[in-house]
N, C-alpha and C positions, 0 to 999 in steps of 0.2 A: 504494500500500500504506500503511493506516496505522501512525505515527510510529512505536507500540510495538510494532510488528513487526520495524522494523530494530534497536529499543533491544536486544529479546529475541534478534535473529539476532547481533551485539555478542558480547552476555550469552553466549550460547552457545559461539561463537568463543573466547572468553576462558578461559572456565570447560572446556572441550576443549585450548587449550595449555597450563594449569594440570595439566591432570589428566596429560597426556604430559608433563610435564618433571615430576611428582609418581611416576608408575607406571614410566617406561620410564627416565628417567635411568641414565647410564654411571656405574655405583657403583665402577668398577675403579679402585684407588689410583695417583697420580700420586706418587711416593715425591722428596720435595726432596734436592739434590743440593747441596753446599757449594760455591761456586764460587767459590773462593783462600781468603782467612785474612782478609778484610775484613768477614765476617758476610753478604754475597751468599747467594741460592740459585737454583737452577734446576729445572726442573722433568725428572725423569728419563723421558722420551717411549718411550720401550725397550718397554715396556709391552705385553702383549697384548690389543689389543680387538678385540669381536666387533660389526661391523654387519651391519646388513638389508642384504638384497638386494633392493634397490630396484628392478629388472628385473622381479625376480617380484610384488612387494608391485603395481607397477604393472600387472601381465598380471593380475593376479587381480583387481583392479579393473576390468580393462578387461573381464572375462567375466563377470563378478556386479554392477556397477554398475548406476544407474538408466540407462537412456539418455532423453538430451534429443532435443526435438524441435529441425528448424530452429531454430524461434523462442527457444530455451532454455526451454524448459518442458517438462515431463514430465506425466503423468495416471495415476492411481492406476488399479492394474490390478482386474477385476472381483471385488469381495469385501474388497478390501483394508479398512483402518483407517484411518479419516478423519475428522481432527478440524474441526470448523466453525470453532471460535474458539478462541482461545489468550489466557487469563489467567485 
């Protein structure tokens, strides 16, 4: 594969955890807690947060995903959107 293929799959990767720790970030307040009379703090964990169910996120991938072949490759199904070159 050429060079700027991997540079662009990178770029992509990158620009994809930027965009999840940008959109989805836990915005719920971690509220500092005084811990003695010396100026310490800590961080009060009490807190309610909500995560994903990673079970389902997972099954829903595993019903809607591309499947690989053996070899790890996939083939665009008939009709599909297919680009030749990328840049």
């Amino acid at each position: 594969m050429p060079e700027h293929y991997y540079e662009l799959h990178i770029d992509h990767c990158v620009d994809l955890l930027k965009h999840h720790l940008m959109c989805r970030s836990d915005v719920g307040i971690v509220p500092l807690l005084w811990l003695g009379t010396e100026g310490r703090t800590t961080g009060d964990m009490s807190g309610m947060h909500t995560c994903r169910d990673y079970e389902t996120v997972r099954q829903f991938v595993k019903r809607n995903g591309v499947a690989m072949s053996d070899r790890g490759k996939s083939k665009p199904k008939q009709g599909a959107f297919v680009v030749h070159d990328y840049i």
